[in-house]
RODO-2510 file (C-alpha; in nm, 4 decimals, decimal comma):
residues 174
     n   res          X          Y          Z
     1     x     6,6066     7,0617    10,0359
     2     x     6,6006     7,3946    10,2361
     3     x     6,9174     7,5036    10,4194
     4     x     6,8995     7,7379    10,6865
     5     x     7,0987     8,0312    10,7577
     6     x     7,3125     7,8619    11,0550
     7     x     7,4062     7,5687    10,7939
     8     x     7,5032     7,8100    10,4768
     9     x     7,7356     8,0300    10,7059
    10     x     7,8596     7,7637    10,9016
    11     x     7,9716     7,6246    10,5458
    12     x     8,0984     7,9495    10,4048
    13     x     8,3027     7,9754    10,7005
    14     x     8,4595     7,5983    10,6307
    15     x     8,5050     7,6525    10,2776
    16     x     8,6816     8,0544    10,2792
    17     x     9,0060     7,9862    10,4571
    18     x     8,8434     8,0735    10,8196
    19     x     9,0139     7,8125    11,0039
    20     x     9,3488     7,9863    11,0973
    21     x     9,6874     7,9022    10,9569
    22     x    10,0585     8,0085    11,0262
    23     x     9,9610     8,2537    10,7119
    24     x     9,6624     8,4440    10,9155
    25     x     9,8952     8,7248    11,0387
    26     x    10,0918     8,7739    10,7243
    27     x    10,0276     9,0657    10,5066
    28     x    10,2003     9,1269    10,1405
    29     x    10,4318     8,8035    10,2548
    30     x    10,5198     8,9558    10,5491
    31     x    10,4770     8,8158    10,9005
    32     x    10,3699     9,1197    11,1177
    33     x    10,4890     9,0387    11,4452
    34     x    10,8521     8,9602    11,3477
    35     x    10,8703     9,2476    11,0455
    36     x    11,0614     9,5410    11,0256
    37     x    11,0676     9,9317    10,8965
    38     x    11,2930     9,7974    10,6064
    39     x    11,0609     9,4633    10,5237
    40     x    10,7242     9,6399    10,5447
    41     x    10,8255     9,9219    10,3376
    42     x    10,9652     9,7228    10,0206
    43     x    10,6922     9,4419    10,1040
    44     x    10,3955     9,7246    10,0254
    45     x    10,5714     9,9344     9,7503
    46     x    10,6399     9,5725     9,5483
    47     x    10,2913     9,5308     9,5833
    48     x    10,1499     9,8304     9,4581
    49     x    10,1226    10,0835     9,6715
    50     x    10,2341    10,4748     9,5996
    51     x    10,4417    10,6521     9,8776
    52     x    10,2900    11,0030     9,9384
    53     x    10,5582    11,0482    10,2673
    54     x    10,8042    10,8347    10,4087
    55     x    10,8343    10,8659    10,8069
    56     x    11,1866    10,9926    10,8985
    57     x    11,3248    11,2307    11,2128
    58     x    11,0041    11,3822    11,2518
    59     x    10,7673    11,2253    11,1024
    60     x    10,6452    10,9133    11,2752
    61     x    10,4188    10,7372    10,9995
    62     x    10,4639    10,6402    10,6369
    63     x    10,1587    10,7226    10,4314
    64     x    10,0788    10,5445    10,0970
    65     x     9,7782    10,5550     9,8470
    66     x     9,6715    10,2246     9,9308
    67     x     9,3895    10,2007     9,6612
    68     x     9,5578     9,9282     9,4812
    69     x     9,5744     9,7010     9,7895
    70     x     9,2958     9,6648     9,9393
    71     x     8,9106     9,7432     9,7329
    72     x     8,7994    10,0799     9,8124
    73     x     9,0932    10,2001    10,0392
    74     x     9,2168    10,5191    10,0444
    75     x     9,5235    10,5621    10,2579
    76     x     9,7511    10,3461    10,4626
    77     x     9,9976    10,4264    10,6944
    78     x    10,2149    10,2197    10,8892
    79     x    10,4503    10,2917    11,2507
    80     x    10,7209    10,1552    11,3583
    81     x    10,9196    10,1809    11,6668
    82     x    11,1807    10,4672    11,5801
    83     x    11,4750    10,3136    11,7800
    84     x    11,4420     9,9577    11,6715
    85     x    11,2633    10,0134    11,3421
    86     x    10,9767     9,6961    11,4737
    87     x    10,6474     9,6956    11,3533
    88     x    10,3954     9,8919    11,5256
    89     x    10,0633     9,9513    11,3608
    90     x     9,9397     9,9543    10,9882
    91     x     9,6455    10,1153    10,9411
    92     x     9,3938    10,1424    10,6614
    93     x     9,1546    10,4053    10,5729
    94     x     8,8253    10,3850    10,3737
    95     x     8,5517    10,5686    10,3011
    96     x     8,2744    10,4819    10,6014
    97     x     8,0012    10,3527    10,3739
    98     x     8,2688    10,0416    10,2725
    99     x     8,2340     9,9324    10,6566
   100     x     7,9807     9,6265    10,6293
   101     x     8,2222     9,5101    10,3188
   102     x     8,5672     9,5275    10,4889
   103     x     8,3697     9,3791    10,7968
   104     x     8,2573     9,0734    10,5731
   105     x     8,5799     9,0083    10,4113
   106     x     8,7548     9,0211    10,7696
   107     x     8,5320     8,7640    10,9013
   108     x     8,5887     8,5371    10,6194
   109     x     8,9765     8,5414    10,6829
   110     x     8,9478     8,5347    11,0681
   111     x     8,6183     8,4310    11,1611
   112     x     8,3424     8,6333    11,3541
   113     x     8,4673     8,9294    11,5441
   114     x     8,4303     9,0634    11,8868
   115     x     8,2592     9,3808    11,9648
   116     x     8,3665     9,5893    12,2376
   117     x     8,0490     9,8353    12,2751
   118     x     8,1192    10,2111    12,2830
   119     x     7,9155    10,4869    12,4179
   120     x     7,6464    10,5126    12,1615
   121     x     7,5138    10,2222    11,9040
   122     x     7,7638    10,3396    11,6245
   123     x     8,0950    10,4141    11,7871
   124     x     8,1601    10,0282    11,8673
   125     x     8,4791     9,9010    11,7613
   126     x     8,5093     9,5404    11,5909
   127     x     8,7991     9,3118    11,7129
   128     x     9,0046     9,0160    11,6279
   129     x     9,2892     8,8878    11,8643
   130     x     9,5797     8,6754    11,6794
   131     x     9,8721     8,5570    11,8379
   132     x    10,0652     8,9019    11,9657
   133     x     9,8472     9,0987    11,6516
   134     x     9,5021     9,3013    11,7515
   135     x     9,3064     9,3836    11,4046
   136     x     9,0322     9,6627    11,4999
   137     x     8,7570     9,8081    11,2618
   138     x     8,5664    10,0991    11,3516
   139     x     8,4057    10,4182    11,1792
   140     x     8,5601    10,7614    11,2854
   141     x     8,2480    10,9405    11,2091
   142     x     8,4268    11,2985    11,2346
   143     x     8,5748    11,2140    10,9166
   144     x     8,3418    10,9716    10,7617
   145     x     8,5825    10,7333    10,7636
   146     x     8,6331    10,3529    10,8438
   147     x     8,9683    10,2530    10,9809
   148     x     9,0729     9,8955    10,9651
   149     x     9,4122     9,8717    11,2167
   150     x     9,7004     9,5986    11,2806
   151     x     9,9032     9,6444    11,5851
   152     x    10,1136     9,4432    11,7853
   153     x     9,9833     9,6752    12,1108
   154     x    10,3331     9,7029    12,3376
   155     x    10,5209     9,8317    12,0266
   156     x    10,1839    10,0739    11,9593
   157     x    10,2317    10,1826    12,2845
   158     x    10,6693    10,2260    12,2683
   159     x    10,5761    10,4176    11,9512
   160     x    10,3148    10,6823    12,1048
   161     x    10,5858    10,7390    12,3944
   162     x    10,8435    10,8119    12,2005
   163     x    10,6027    11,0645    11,9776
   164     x    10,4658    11,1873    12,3035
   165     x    10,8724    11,2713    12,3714
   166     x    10,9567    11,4241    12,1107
   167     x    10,6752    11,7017    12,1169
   168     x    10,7690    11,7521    12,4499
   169     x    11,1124    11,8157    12,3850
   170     x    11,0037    12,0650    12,0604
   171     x    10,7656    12,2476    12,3105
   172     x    10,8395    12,5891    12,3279
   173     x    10,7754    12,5087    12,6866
   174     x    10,9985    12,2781    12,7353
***
């Protein structure tokens, strides 16, 4: 009996967790959109990662070698809000040829992505839309590198204001 292409994904999809569950936005037992500075942080050192910088008065991001929690990464670094200490982004980094793989193992969790074209065939960015969370992949090809984000976008955007204020106010210029 031959199966077809259509029939084997359709039943990888069934069988690899695909349908969605209260668990799909949860990373290292963490639920994203109601985590914390404090949470996230003790949630990724327990499970592996190494602190290379902690965020603090003027730094906005943590940064971790993130090679122990997720195949083939290289970096994560995570943002949170500096006056409430919520969640912004987390954001891994991998070397760009690891792209197709990270894009496979994505779709497996939370089924097939959306594409939001970009001005040439290769600077497209994949999406995924859950609940309050946005997951992107896409290849920053100025540093060979594939960038696989969470972000809950209004706290993105709260956290890139108050950056954007604070190298206002240490402008010489200002």
């Amino acid at each position: 009996m031959r199966y077809t292409t259509a029939t084997l994904s359709f039943c990888l999809l069934i069988f690899s967790g695909y349908l969605p569950s209260a668990h799909s936005l949860e990373l290292f037992g963490i639920n994203l959109e109601t985590t914390n500075r404090n949470l996230l942080r003790s949630a990724i050192k327990q499970a592996g990662a190494k602190l290379v910088r902690e965020g603090g008065l003027s730094n906005f991001y943590d940064i971790y070698n993130s090679s122990k929690l997720f195949e083939n990464s290289e970096r994560l670094y995570t943002g949170f809000i500096k006056e409430s200490g919520d969640f912004a982004f987390l954001e891994y980094q991998f070397p760009a040829q690891f792209h197709a793989t990270i894009q496979q193992k994505m779709e497996r969790k939370y089924g097939p992505a959306k594409y939001n074209k970009g001005t040439f065939l290769t600077d497209g960015t994949l999406y995924w839309n859950i609940e309050k969370i946005l997951i992107t992949l896409h290849t920053d090809f100025y540093r060979d590198k594939s960038l696989l984000i969470y972000e809950i976008p209004e706290n993105r955007i709260k956290l890139n204001a108050e950056f954007n204020q604070q190298q206002i106010q240490n402008s010489p210029y200002y």
